[in-house]
C-alpha positions in Angstrom: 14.7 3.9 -7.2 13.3 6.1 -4.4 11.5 9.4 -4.6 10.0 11.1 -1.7 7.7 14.1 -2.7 5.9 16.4 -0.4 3.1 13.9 0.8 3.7 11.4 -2.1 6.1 8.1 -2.3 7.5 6.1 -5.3 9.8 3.2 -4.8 10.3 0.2 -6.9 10.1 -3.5 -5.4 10.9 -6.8 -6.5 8.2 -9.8 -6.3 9.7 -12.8 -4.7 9.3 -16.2 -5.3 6.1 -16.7 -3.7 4.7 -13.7 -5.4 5.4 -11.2 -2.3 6.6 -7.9 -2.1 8.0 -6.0 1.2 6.7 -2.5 1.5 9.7 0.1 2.1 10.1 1.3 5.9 9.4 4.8 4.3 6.3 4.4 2.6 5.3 2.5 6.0 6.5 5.1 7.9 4.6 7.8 5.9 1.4 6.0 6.0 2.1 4.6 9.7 1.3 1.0 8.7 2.3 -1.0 11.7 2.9 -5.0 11.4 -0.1 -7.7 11.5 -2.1 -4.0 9.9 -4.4 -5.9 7.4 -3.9 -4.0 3.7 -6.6 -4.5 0.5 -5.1 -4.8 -2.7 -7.2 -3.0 -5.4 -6.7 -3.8 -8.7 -8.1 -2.7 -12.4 -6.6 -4.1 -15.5 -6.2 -0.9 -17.2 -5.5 0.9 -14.2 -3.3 -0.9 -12.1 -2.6 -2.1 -8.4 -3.3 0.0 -5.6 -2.8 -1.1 -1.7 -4.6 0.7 0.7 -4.8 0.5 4.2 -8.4 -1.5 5.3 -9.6 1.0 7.7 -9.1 3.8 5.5 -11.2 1.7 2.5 -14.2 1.0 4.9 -14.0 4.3 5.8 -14.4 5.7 2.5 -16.9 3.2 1.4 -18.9 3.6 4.6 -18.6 0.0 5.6 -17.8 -1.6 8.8 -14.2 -2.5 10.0 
């Protein structure tokens, strides 16, 4: 299932065997994520997963790339 909303993305994925997912060429086109681009995985257990792009976390954290 895909949905494409003014400036937001949903798609379902499947997790393969070795516990990876492939990231839709949409969603990587809308958020111009480009191969070897390292990602963090957030996660809370009551709120979910989120993956965000690194340079975008450091720069909202204030950190160093």
């Amino acid at each position: 299932m895909k949905k494409n909303m003014e400036g937001r993305f949903i798609v379902s994925v499947k997790v393969g065997p070795k516990g990876q997912i492939t990231i839709p060429k949409e969603a990587r086109e809308m958020f111009d994520i480009k191969e070897g681009e390292t990602l963090m995985v957030l996660g809370d257990k009551e709120r979910g997963i989120a993956i965000v792009k690194a340079n975008s976390l450091y720069d909202i954290i204030g950190g160093q790339k």
